[in-house]
Every structure is written in structure tokens, then in C-alpha cells.
C-alpha positions in Angstrom: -19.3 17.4 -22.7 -17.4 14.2 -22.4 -17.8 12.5 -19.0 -14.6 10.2 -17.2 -16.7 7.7 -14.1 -14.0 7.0 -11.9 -15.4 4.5 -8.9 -13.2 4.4 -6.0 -11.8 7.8 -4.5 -8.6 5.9 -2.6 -5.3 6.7 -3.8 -5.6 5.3 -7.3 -8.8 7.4 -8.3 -7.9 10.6 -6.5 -4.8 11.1 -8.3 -6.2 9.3 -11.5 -8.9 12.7 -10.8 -6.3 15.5 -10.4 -4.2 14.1 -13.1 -7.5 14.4 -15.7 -8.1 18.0 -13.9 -4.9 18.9 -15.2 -4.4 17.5 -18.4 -7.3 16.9 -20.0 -9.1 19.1 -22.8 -12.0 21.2 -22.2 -14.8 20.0 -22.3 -14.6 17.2 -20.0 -16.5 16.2 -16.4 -14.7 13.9 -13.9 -17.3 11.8 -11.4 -15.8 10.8 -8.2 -18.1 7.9 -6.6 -17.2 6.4 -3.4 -19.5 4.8 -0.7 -18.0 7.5 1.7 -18.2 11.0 2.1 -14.2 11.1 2.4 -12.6 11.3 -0.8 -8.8 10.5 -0.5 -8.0 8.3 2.3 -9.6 5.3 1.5 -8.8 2.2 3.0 -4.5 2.5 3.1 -5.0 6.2 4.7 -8.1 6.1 6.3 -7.2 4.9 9.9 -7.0 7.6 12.3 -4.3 5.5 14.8 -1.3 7.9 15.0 0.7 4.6 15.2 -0.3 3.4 11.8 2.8 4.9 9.8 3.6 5.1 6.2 6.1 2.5 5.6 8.2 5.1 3.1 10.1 8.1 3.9 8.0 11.3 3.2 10.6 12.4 0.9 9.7 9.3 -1.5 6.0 10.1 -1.2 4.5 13.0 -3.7 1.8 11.5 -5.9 2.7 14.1 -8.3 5.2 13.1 -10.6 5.9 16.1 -11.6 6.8 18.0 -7.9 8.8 15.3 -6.1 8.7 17.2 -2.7 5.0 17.8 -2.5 4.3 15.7 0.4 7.5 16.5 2.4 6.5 20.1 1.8 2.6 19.3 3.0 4.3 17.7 6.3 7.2 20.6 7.1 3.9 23.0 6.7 2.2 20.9 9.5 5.4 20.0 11.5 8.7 22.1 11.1 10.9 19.5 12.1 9.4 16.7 8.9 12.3 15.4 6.9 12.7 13.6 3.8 13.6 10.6 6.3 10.4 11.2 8.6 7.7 8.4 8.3 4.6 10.5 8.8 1.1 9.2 9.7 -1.2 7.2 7.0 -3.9 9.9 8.3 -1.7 12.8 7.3 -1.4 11.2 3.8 -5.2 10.6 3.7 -5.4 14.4 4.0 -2.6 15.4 1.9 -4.4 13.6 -1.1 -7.7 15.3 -0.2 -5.8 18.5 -0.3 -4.0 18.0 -3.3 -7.9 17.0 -5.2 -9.1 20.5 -3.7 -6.5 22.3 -5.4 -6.9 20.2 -8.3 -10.6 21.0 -8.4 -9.9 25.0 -7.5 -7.7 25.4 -10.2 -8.8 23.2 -12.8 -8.8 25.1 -16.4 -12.3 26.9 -17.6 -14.3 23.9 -19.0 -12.9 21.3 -16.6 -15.2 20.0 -13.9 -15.5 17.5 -10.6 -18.2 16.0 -9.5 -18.1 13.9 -6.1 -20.3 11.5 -5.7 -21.6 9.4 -2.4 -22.7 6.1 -3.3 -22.6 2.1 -3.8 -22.0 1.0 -7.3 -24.2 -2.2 -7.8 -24.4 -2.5 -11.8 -21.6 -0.9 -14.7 -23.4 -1.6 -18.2 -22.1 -0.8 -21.5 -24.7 2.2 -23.5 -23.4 2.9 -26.7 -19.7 3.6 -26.9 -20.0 4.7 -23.5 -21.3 3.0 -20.2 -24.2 3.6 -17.6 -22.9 3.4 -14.0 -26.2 2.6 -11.6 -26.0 3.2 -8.0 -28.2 1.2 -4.7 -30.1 4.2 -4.4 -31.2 4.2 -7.9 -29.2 6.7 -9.4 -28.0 6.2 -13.3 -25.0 7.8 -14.4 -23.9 8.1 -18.4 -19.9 8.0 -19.0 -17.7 8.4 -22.0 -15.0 6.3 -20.2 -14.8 4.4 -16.5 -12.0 3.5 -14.2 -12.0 1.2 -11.9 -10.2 2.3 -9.1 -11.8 -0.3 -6.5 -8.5 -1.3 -4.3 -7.8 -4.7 -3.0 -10.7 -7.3 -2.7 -11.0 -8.8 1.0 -9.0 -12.3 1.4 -10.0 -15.7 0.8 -11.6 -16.9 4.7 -9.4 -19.3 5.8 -10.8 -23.2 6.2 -11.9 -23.9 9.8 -12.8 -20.8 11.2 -16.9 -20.7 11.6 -16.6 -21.8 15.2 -14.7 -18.8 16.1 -17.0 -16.9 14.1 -20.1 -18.0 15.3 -18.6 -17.4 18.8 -17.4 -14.1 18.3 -13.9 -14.9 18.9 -12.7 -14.0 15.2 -12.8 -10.6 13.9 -12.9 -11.7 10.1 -11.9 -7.7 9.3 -9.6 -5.8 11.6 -10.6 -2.4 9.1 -14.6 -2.9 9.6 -14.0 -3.4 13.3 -12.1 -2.3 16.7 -9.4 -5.0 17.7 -9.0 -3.3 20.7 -12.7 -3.5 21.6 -12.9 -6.9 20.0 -10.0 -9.0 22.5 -11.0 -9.0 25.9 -8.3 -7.4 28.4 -5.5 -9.5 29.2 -6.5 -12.8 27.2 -4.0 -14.0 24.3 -4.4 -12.6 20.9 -3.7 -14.6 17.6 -2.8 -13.3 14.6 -3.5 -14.7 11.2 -0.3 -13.8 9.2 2.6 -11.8 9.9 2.7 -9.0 7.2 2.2 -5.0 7.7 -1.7 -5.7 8.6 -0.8 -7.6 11.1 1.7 -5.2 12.6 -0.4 -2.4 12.4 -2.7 -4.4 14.4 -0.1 -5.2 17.0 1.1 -1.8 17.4 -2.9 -0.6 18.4 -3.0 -3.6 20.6 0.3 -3.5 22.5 -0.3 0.3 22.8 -3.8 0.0 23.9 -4.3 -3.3 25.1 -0.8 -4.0 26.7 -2.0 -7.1 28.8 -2.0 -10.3 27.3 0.1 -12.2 24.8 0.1 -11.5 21.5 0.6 -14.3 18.6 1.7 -14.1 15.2 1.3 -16.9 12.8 3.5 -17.2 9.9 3.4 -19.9 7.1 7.2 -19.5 6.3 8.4 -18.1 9.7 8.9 -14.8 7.6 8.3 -11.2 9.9 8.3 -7.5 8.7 11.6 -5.8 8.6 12.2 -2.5 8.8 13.9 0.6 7.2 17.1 1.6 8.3 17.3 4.7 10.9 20.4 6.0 8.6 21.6 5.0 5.3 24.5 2.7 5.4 27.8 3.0 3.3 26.8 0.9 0.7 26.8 2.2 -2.8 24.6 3.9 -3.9 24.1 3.1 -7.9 24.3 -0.4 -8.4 23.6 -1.9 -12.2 21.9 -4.9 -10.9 18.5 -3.8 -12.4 20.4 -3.4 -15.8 22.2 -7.0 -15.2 18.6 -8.6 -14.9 17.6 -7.3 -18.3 20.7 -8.5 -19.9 19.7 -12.2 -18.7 17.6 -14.6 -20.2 14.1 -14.2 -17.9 14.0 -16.5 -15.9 13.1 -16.4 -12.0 16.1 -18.9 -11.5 18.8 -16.7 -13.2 17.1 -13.6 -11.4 17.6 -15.2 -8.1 21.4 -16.3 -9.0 21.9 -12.8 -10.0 20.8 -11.1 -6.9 23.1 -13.6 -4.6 25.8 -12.6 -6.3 25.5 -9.4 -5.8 24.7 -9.7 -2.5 27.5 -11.4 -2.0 29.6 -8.1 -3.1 28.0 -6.0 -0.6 28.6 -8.3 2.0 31.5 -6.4 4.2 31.5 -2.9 2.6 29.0 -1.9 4.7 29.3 -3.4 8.0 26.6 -4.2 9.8 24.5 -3.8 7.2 25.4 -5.6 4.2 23.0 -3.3 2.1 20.9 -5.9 0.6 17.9 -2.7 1.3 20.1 -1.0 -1.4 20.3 -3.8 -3.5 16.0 -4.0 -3.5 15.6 -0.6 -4.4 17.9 -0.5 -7.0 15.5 -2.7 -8.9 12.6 -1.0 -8.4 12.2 1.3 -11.9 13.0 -1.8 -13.9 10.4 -4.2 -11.9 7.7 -3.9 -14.3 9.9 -4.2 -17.2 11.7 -6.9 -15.4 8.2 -8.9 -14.7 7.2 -8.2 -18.5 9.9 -10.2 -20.1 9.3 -13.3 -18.1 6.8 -15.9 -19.8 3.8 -17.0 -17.8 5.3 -20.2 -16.2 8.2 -18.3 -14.7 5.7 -15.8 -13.5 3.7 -18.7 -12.0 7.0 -20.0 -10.3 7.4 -16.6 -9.1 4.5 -16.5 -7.6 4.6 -19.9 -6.2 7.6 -19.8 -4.9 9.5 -16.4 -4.3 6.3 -13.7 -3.7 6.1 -14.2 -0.1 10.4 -13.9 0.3 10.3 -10.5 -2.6 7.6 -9.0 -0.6 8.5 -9.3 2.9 11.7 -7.5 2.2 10.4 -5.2 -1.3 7.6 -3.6 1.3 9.5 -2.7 4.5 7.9 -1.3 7.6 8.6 2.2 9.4 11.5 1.7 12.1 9.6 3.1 15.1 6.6 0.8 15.1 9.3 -2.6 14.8 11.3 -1.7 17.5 8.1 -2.1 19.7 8.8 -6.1 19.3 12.4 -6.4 19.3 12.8 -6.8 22.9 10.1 -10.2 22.3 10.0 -11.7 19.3 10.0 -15.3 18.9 8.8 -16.6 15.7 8.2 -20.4 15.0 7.5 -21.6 11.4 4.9 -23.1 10.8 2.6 -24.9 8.1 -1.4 -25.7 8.4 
């Protein structure tokens, strides 16, 4: 029997586990391993705040390729009035994966198999044409193949900080501890960065804490912005994805491109020039679009646009935004 390790049972290795339970050829063991017992929320979907939102529409949220509405029809089953617009909870999505790996494992052909595993990886090995997977506790396990499913590594500790540390007034990881337990009750609160993290952050805060000031430090002066409530006018098939791949790759030409465009939008819609349309018509040709450029425009990318693509490629639910619109100074800034 031919044995597929998987380490890490977040998103990435839950589906990467029901897709092998589906497809694969008899014959074959999947190994789930993941230092908790849960297996399907990791860290994205593992809060249990029922302000932490997803930040797309259910509708645009199946992790099966294959059944577009899987999700929307996991929340409609839980609450009748979910829509393809709703933003549900990051906990409900924690569960609809765990649900979805169930089936997977219930249904699985004869000869198929899951195995879920509780543990720390502390050594991967190559045995063979294989590898040997050893856990803290001791345990050795022999795979065919491994995936790595580990998620995103901590960030770099900022420079200056061990003070606060050493003082206990900086919580280094707002997932590995309670910021509401952490900030004492009506004292100001700083917030490294200004990004989703730090909004989810916010939200528990100003919900749960709602005395005291609450900072957020920006390098650029950028914020989150959010989806729209409605869809505007704007059109909906534009070619500007197909326009990129006609140009020579550069980040320069990309960036002319996507102004011009703009540009166009600007008035049919109103209020909302539709530049939200104009980011999500690129996003089936992003990795094609990222795989024609040569490594110093990637490095230029990353140098200089990341922080501007991101801010408004990864938008935030409307509801939890709105909480700051009423107070929202923000002051650029640079260390």
C-alpha cells in the first residue's frame, strides 16, 4: 500500500486530503498530522470570535472545484436566509472543511484510507525513494510521498521591542494569546500594521474592550477596504487580464495598463468607479501574469507595488469596516 504524509491539516492539507480520497487509485493511505486534535480549521478558521468574518462572499467559497455552491449550500443548511453575498463566520468555514473531510473519509472508494494523526513534526528524512516523518513523542512514520501543508511562518520581530516584551506590554502573537485579556481596560492600544490581522483584532477589542483608544500603525498610510454591499454598474467582463498578457512583462507597463483602464471606468459607475471590478477581472490570469515577468521585475514588484496590490486584491467583509468609519484618522508614517 502506497502511503501520501500530509503535515498540516489547515485548509491547504484538508482539501489536498479529500482531493487524494477521491481521486487516487486503490491502494493508497492518506496521513493527516497536525499538532491539534482539530483537523480543518487551522490557523485562518480556527478562531471562535463570531466577528472574525470571511473576507469573500460565501458564494465564491467551495473548496471543491468541482461543486461551486458547496459552501453556500453548507451555510443555507445552517441559516435559511445565507446568500451568495453573505460573509459568514471563519468558524463556520473551519467546520465546513471538517465536514467536507468526513464525507470525504465516509465515502472514500474500497482500498482508500485516512488516517489522522495528533502530533509535532520535529525531523522529515529521506528512506529510500520514500521519506520517514518522526514525531516529539517518538513516533516514525514511512511515506511514499509528503506534502507540506505548514501555512504561513510567524513574522520577522520588529527591532526595538524587548522592553515591551520583557514588560509584558507586547503580545508578540495575537493567535497564541487573548488581546482582550492582554490590554488593560480603558488604556490606549497600538497596533503594529494595518492589514486584516489587525482588524480582526480591532473588531474583538472595540466589541469587547470598548474603552480606550485604539491605534493603527501603517508604514504607507494604507487601511483595509472593503467589499461593496451591492454590485455597482460597472461592467462586468473586462479584457484587462488578456491586455496584460499581450504586453511585454513588465511591472511598469502592468501599472500603465491598469490606469488606463481605470480611467475608463471612471463615471460609468458613479460613485463607485469599479476599480473592485477591475481587480477581479485579473484574478484567473495572476499566476500566469506573475510567470511571464523575469525575476527583477518580480523583485520591483515586490519592492515596490506588494503592499498597494494587496491592500486592495484582499478586501475585508463590509460589516466589520463600518465599525471604524465614524473614526478613522490615519497618519503615514515611516520608522
Amino acid at each position: 500500500m502506497k502511503t501520501l504524509a500530509i503535515i498540516g491539516a489547515g485548509f491547504s492539507g484538508v482539501v489536498t486530503a479529500i482531493q487524494f480520497l477521491r481521486h487516487a487509485s486503490p491502494g493508497t493511505k492518506v496521513v493527516l498530522i497536525d499538532r491539534s486534535a482539530a483537523m480543518g480549521p487551522g490557523l485562518a478558521y480556527g478562531t471562535d470570535s463570531p466577528d472574525h468574518l470571511l473576507n469573500v462572499p460565501a458564494g465564491n467559497m467551495s473548496a471543491l472545484a468541482d461543486d461551486p455552491d458547496s459552501f453556500l449550500r453548507f451555510c443555507q443548511e445552517r441559516m435559511e436566509e445565507a446568500t451568495a453575498r453573505s460573509f459568514a463566520t471563519r468558524r463556520s468555514y473551519g467546520e465546513y472543511l471538517a465536514a467536507l473531510l468526513d464525507a470525504a473519509e465516509r465515502d472514500c472508494p474500497a482500498g482508500l484510507s485516512l488516517q489522522r494523526v495528533r502530533g509535532e513534526v520535529c525531523c522529515l528524512r529521506p528512506q529510500g525513494n520514500g521519506a520517514v516523518v518522526e514525531l516529539t513523542g517518538g513516533e516514525a512514520i514511512s511515506a511514499d510521498r509528503v506534502v507540506l501543508a505548514c501555512g504561513h511562518f510567524p513574522p520577522s520581530e520588529p527591532p526595538g521591542l524587548l522592553s515591551a516584551a520583557e514588560a509584558g506590554l507586547y503580545l508578540r502573537d495575537p493567535w497564541k494569546g487573548d488581546p482582550c485579556e492582554f490590554v488593560d481596560k480603558g488604556k490606549p492600544v497600538l497596533l503594529l500594521g494595518a492589514g486584516l490581522t489587525a482588524l480582526d483584532v480591532a473588531v474583538d477589542l472595540l466589541r469587547r474592550r470598548p474603552q480606550g483608544r485604539i491605534y493603527l500603525l501603517s508604514r504607507r498610510g494604507l487601511r483595509p477596504l472593503a467589499h461593496r454591499l451591492q454590485r455597482s454598474g460597472s461592467p462586468s467582463s473586462l479584457d484587462v487580464g488578456l491586455r496584460l498578457l499581450g504586453m511585454q512583462p513588465t511591472i511598469r507597463g502592468y501599472l500603465r495598463e491598469m490606469r488606463r483602464q481605470y480611467r475608463q471606468l471612471v463615471g460609468v459607475a458613479g460613485d463607485d468607479p469599479g476599480w473592485r471590478d477591475l481587480i477581479a477581472a485579473l484574478r484567473s490570469h495572476t499566476p500566469q501574469l506573475w510567470g511571464r515577468l523575469p525575476e527583477e521585475e518580480r523583485r520591483r514588484f515586490l519592492r515596490h507595488v506588494q503592499p498597494f496590490w494587496e491592500v486592495h486584491r484582499h478586501l475585508a467583509a463590509p460589516s466589520p469596516i463600518s465599525v471604524f468609519r465614524m473614526d478613522w484618522p490615519m497618519v503615514p508614517s515611516r520608522p
